[in-house]
N, C-alpha and C positions, 0 to 999 in steps of 0.2 A: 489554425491559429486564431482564425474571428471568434469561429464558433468559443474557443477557449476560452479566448478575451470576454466577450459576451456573457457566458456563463459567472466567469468571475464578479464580472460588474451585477448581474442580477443578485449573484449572494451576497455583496457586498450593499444593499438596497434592502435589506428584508428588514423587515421592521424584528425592533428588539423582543418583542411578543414571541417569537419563533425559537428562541435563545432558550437552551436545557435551563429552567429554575427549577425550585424547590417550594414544596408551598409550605408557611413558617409552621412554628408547634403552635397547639392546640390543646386541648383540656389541660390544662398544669395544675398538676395536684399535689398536695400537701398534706398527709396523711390520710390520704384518699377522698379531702375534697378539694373542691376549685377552690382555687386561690383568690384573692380577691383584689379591687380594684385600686389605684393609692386614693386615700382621703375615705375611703369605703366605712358609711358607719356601724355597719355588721361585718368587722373582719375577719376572716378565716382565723382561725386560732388551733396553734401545731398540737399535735396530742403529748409530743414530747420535745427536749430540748435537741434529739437528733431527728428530727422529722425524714419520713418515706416522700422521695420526691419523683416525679414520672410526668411523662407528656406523651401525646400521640400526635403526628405529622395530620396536617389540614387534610386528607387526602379527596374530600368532597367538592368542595368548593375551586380546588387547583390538584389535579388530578396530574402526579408526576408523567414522565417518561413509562412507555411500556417496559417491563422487565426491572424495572428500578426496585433496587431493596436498599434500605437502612444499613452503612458499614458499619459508623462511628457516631457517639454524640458526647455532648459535655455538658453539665449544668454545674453551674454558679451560684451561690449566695452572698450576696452583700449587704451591709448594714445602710439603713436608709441614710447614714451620712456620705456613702459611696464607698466604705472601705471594704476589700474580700474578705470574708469570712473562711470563704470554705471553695474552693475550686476541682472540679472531679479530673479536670482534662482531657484529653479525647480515649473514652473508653469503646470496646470494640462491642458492638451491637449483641455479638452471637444468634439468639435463639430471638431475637427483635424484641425484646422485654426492655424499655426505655425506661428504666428508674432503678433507681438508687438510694439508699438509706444516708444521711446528713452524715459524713466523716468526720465532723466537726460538732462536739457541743458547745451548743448556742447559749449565749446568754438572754433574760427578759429582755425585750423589746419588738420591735418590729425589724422584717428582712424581706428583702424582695432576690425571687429565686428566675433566673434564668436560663433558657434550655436553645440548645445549637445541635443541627446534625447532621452529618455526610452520605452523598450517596456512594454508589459503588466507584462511582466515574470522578472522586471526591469533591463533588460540589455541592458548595456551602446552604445550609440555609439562612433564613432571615433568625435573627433571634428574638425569642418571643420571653417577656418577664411578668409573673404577676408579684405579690406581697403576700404575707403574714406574718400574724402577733405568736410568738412565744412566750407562754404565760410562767405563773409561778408552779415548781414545783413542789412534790409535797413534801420536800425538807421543809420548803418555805414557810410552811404554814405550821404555827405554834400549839396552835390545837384543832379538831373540827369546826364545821360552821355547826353553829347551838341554836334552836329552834326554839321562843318562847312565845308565852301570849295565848289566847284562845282562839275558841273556831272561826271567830270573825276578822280577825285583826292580828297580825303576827309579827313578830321580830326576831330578823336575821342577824344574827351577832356574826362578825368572824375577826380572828385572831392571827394575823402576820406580820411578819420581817419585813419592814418597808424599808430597811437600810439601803441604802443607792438609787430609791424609785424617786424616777423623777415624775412621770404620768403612769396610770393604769386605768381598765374598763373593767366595770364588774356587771356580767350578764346573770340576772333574776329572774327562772319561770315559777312561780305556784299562785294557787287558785287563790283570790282575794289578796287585800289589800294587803302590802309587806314593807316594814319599817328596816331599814337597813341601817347596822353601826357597823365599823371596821374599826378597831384598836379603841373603843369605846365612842369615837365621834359618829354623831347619825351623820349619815347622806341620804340626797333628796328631797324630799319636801316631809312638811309633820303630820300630813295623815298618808302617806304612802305611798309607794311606786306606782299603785294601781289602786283604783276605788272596788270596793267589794262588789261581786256580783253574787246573786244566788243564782246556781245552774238549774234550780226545775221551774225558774221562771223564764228561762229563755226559747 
């Protein structure tokens, strides 16, 4: 009976370190890339309005229980006001493939996607969230972008439905300087997003 007592009181002394956790999700992807951070000025931007969503458990850094496999998980999307978009619930792991295609189409804006998962012995993990931007589709857009100007100096026309937009970002790569209009106003500055370089003097 000491010995019993004894033993009790030592388990009951073990630091919380000892205790089965889970270590959270990790890479959270958004049509196959990382998601990105809130306030982030290069935001992940979904490919479509039902984005592919998926995460993999830490398992480096906090290296589960021996034997431990993935039962269940759930991911979440909410609108950065806080409201659910779109909720998976706990769906059963199978063949351990963590993702899922968006149930729900999304409207323009920003949504931050969160990812939960169960082991065999069902305990929880931490939940891990990143963001992204859901752009315009190409209903949205009234005509192509229209390329003008010559070799030095170019202008990007483009043509959309801003009916309901309250904010947008508009990402520009080509070579040399480029004047940008949407629905006829320029944006930016008057000689261009970028000063002209020539590439065979670099």
């Amino acid at each position: 009976r000491v010995l019993t007592m004894a033993l009790a009181l030592f388990a009951s002394t073990l630091p919380p370190l000892l205790a089965s956790t889970l270590p959270p999700p990790q890479r959270l992807l958004v049509d196959w890339q990382l998601g990105s951070i809130s306030g982030s000025a290069t935001p992940t931007v979904a490919a479509s309005d039902r984005p592919h969503l998926s995460f993999v458990p830490d398992l480096e850094t906090q290296p589960p229980r021996r034997g431990a496999s993935v039962s269940q998980f759930q991911i979440a999307v909410h609108s950065t006001a806080g409201s659910l978009a779109w909720d998976s619930g706990r769906v059963a792991a199978g063949d351990g493939a963590l993702a899922l295609p968006c149930g729900a189409a999304l409207p323009v804006g920003t949504f931050s996607f969160s990812a939960t998962y169960w082991d065999d012995e069902g305990v929880q993990s931490p939940t891990a969230s990143t963001e992204f931007d859901v752009g315009l589709s190409a209903e949205d857009w009234t005509t192509a972008a229209e390329w003008l100007g010559g070799a030095e100096q170019k202008e990007l026309r483009f043509f959309v439905n801003t009916s309901g937009v309250t904010r947008a970002r508009l990402f520009v790569a080509a070579p040399g300087g480029v004047v940008v209009s949407v629905n006829g106003d320029a944006i930016g500055d008057a000689v261009g997003l970028s000063a002209w370089t020539e590439p065979s003097k670099r």
